[in-house]
N, C-alpha and C positions, 0 to 999 in steps of 0.2 A: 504493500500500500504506500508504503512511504515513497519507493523509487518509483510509485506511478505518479504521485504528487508531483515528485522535483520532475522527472521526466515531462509532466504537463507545462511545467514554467520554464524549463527549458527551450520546449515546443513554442511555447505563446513567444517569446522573446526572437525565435528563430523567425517565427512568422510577422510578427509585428516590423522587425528590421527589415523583410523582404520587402512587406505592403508599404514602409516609408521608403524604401529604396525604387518602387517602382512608380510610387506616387511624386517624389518629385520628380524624377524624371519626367513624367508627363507634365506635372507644371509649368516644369522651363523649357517646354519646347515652344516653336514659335503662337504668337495670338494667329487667329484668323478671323477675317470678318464675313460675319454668315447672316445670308436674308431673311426674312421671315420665315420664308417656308423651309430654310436646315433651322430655323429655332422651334419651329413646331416639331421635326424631324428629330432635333434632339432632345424636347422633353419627353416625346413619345419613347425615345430611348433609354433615357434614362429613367421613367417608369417602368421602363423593359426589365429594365437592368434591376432598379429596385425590387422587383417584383422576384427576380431570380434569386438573390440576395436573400431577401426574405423566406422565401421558398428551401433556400440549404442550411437555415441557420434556425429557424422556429414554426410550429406548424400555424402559417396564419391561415385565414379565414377568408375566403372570396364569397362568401353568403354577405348576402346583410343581415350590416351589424344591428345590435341589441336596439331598443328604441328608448330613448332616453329624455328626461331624467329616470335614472333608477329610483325605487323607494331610496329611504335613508340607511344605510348601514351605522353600524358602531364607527369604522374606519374607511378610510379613504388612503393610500398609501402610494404618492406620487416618486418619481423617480425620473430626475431633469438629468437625462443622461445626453451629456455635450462629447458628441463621437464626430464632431468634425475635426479630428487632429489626429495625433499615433495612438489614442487608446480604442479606433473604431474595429480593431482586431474580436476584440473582449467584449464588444456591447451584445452581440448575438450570443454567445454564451451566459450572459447573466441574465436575459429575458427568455433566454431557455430555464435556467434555474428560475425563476421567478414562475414562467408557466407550471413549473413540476409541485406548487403550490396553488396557484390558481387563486382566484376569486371567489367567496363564496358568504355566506350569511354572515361573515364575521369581516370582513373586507372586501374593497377596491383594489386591485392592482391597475395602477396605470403607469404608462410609460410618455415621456416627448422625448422624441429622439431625434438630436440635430447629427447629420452623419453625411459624410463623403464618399461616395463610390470610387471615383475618380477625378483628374484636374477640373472637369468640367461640369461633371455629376455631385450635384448638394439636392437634398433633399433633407422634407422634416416630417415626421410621421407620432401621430398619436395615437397609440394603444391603450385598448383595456383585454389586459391578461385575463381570460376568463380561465383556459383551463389548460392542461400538457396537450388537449386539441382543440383545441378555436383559440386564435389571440386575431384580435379585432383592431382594422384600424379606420380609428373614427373620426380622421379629417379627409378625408378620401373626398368630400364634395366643398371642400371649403377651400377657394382659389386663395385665400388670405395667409394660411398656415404652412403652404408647402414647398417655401423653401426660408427658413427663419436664421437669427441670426444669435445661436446659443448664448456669447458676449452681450448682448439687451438685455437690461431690468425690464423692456415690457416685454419681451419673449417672456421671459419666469411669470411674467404676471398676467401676460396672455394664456399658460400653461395653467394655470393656479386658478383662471377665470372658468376655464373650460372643466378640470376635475370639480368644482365648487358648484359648477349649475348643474352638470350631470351623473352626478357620483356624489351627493350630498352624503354627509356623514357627522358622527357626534366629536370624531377626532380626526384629524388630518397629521398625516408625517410626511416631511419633505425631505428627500437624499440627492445631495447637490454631488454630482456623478462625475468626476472628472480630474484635472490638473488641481494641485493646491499646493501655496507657497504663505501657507500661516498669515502672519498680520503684515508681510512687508507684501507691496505693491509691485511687480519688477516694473523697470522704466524699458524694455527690449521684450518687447511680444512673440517666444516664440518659444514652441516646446519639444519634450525629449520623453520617452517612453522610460516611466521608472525602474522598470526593469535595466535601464541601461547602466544604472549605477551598481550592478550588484555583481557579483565575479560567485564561481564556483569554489568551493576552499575543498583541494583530494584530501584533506588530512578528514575533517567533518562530516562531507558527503552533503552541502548547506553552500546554500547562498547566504554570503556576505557581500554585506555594503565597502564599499569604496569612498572611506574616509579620508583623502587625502586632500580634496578636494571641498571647500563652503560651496553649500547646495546654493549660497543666492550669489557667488562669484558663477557658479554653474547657470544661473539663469542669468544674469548680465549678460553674461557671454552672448546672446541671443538665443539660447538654447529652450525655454523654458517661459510661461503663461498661466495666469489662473481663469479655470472654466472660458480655456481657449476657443475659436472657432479660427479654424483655418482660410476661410474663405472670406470674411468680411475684417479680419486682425483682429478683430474685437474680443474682449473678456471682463468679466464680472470682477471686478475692482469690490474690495471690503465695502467704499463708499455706492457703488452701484449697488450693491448688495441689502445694503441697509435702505435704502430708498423702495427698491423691490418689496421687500418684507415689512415694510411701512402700510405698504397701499395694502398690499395683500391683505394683513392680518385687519388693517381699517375699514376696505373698503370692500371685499372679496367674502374671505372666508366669517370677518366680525368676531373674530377670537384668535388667540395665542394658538401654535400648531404645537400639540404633544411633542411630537420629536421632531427636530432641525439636525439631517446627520448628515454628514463629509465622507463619498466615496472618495475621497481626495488625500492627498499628503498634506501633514504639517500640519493641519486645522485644528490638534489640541491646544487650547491656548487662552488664558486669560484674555488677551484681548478681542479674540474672536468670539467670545464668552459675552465681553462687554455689547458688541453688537448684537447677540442672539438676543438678550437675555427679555428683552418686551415682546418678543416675539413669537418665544417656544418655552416652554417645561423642563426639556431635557434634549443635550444635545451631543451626538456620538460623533468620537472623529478620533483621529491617530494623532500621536505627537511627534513619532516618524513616518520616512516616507510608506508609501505604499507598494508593494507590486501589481503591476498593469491587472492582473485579473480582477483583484480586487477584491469585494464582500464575495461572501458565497451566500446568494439569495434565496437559496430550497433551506438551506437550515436556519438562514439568519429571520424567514418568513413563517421558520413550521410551528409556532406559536397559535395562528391563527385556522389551522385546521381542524380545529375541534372545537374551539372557543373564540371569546374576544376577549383578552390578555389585558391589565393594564400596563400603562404607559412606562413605568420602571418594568415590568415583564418582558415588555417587545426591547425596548432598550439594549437592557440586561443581556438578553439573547441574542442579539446581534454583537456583541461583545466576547459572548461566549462561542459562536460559532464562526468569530476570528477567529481564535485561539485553535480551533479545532483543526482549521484549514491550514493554517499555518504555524503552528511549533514542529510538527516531522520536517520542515520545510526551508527556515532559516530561524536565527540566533535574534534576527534584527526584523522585531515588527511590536508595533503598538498600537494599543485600540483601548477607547474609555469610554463612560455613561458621564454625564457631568450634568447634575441637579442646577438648572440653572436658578431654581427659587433663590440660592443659595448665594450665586456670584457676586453678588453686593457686599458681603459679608467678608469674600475674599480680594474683592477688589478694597474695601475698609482699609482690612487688615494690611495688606502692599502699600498701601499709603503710608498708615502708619509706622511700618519698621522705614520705609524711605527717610522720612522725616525724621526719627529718633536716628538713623544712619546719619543721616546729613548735619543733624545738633552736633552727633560726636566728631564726623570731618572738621567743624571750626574749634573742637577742643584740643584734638588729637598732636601728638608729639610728632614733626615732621610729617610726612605721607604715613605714616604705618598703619591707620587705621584704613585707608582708603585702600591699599596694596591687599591689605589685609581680605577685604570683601572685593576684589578685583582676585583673587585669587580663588577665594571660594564661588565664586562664578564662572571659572576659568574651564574651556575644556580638558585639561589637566585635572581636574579634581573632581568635576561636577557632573553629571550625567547631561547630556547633550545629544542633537542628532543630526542629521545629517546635513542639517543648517546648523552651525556648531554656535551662532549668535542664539538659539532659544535655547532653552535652559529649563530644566524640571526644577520646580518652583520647591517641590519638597524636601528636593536634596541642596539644593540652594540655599534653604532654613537649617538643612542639618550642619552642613560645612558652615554655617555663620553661627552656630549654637558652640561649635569645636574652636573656634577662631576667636572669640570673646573673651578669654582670657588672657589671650595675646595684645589685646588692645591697650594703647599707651596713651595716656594723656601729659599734656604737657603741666599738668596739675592733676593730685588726687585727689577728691576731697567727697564730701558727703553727696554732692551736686552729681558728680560725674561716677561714682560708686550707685546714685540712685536712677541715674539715665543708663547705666548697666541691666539693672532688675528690671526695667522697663522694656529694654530691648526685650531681652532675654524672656520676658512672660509674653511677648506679643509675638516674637519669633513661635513658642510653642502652641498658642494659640491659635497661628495662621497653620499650624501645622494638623490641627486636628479640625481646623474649619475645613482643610482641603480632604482629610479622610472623611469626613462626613459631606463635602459636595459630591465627591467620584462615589457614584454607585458603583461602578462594575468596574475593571482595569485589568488588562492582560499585556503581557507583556514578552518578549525572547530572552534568552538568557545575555546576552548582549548588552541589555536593557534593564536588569533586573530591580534596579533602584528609580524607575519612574515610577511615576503614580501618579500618571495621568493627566496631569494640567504643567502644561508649559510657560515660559514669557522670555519677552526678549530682552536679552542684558549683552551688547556687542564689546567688546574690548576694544574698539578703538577709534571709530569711526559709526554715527546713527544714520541710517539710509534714511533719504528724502523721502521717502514716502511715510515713515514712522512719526513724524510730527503731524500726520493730517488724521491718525485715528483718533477715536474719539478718548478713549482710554488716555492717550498721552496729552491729553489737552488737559485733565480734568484729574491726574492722578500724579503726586510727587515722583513717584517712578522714574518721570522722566529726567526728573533734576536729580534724582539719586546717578543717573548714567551719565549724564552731563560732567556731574561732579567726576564720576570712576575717570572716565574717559579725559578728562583734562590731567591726569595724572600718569608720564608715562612708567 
């Protein structure tokens, strides 16, 4: 079983680098200008081709579809899968897992699926998974939908309009399907199959990551985009993101969605925590990257075939049915439940140690206090991933809890013995607020010391995009880095 696992990501990775290898080629071959009637010639082909596509990858349905609105179900359970880039290898695969669950008295399965056949071929299609035989696709008559632009807040919100009037339900879960590069923004639109970072290790018989390398120098480079679309450059920026799930949750669905989760890398994260949090319950995502396959949606879904689960249930279990898929498989992966009733409490708490950090920088003997906590966020000591600028928030507390004794002041006195206790009780404090946010957390052995919630703490340089979240506007955080980083 195991070596049918690695052998399968082996496959996927083999196949993914063919499909970018032959895609762009076609890209950059020359334009041509075509009359009306090769544009009618080619969307009849590329429906062709669609159609064929679909036909080898899930068994869809040429009846017509259901007639809709449905009644209300318990769940409504959408999946914005953006396969216009190198992940469109993997997207027929997980709506094949997803049919092997199916839809039934206890949920929705829907799909918007933005995807590339080829240079010329974009298309967008919306399904409701009904079963492992009929998956339905229900914009077939709607000339508005069928070729969309994954990177739009009103694509997500045209998606979210159409599951909400026809798939009504008491809970909605959204899984943003795609590229993720956590709270920073890249300024270079362009992406790289996560599989490509990971090498074979003979000694293990495992995929390992390939540390040598900062995952957001690896996206500068041009290589790499969040909830990319190939065809239009476009992608869902944290701030597009938050504007989307504004409208939606106000003016759409009229309430918070149960779970908000990241088929995506990087997305565990206080600051992307800060952005859910008006928006969702509970929000699942990794704090390292992902491989290209991704969730496994028959187990992370089989909650729902018997019942209607609550909201920590489905969570829980898509956390757990990482783990499943992935520990025979590599060293290096992470997946969490994060209560966001709760994020207030931890974003508090981060302020606070900031502030009592930054009292002690203007007391401290020379730099040592600053070196001191520049150290203990160092990838040298702190657990980290494969953007080595985030940082696991709990091992960050524990390496500052170990580092407090070493703290020198340029005076000792009752003042700065008492701004000690204060740290020190709000350090463990922030440490059991974040065991009590993470519901679920799994982990590789690689990894063994996350738990779950991330943030970013750079050693030496803040990317421009980091000053525009909302978190670093509103939280000392950011003057606590200011401060580290003015100090070499």
């Amino acid at each position: 079983m195991i070596l049918v696992k690695l052998l399968y990501c082996i496959i996927g990775l083999w196949q993914s680098a063919l499909f970018s290898s032959i895609y762009e080629t076609a890209l950059h071959q020359p334009e041509t200008i075509y009359s009306h009637q090769n544009e009618n010639y080619l969307l009849n082909h590329t429906l062709h081709n669609m159609e064929h596509w679909e036909n080898e990858h899930f068994p869809i349905s040429r009846n017509a579809s259901p007639s809709v609105p449905l009644q209300k179900k318990p769940w409504t359970f959408i999946v914005y899968m953006a396969a216009d880039n190198d992940l469109r290898g993997f997207a027929g695969r997980n709506i094949q897992q997803m049919a092997q669950v199916g839809s039934n008295d206890n949920i929705n399965i829907l799909v918007h699926l933005d995807i590339r056949l080829s240079a010329t071929e974009k298309i967008t299609r919306h399904y409701f998974i009904k079963d492992s035989t009929a998956i339905y696709e229900m914009n077939k008559q709607d000339p508005y939908t069928q070729s969309m632009d994954s990177g739009d807040p009103k694509t997500l919100i045209t998606t979210c309009m159409w599951a909400a009037r026809d798939f009504p339900a008491d809970q909605y879960a959204l899984i943003l399907w795609n590229h993720g590069t956590g709270t920073l923004d890249p300024s270079r639109h362009r992406i790289s199959n996560p599989l490509n970072l990971y090498h074979f290790n003979n000694d293990t018989h495992m995929l390992e990551l390939d540390r040598s390398i900062s995952f957001i120098d690896y996206v500068e480079r041009g290589l790499r985009g969040v909830c990319w679309d190939d065809t239009t450059g476009n992608y869902l920026t944290n701030q597009k993101l938050n504007t989307a799930l504004a409208y939606i949750c106000n003016n759409v669905i009229g309430k918070k969605f149960s779970i908000i989760g990241f088929d995506a890398c990087l997305m565990a994260m206080v600051e992307i925590g800060n952005i859910l949090t008006p928006y969702a319950d509970m929000m699942v995502a990794s704090q390292e990257v992902e491989m290209g396959a991704g969730w496994n949606y028959q187990s992370a879904l089989a909650s729902f075939l018997y019942r209607s689960p609550s909201t920590g249930e489905v969570s829980n279990n898509i956390v757990r049915s990482y783990q499943n898929a992935y520990e025979t498989i590599t060293r290096d992966y992470t997946l969490s439940s994060i209560d966001l009733s709760k994020m207030s409490k931890i974003e508090g708490n981060v302020h606070m140690v900031a502030e009592l950090l930054c009292n002690c920088f203007d007391l401290q003997e020379k730099n040592n206090i600053t070196l001191l906590v520049k150290q203990a966020g160092s990838s040298q000591v702190c657990t980290n991933f494969e953007e080595p600028t985030y940082i696991d928030l709990f091992d960050f507390y524990t390496n500052l809890l170990g580092a407090l004794k070493k703290f020198k002041f340029k005076v000792n006195n009752q003042d700065t013995n008492s701004l000690l206790n204060s740290l020190e009780m709000i350090i463990k404090t922030g440490q059991t607020i974040i065991l009590n946010t993470v519901t679920a957390n799994t982990t590789g052995a690689n990894l063994r010391k996350a738990r779950g919630l991330s943030i970013y703490f750079p050693q030496k340089s803040i990317h421009p995009s980091y000053y525009a979240t909302q978190f670093a506007q509103k939280n000392s955080w950011l003057k606590l880095i200011r401060r580290c980083i003015s100090v070499k």
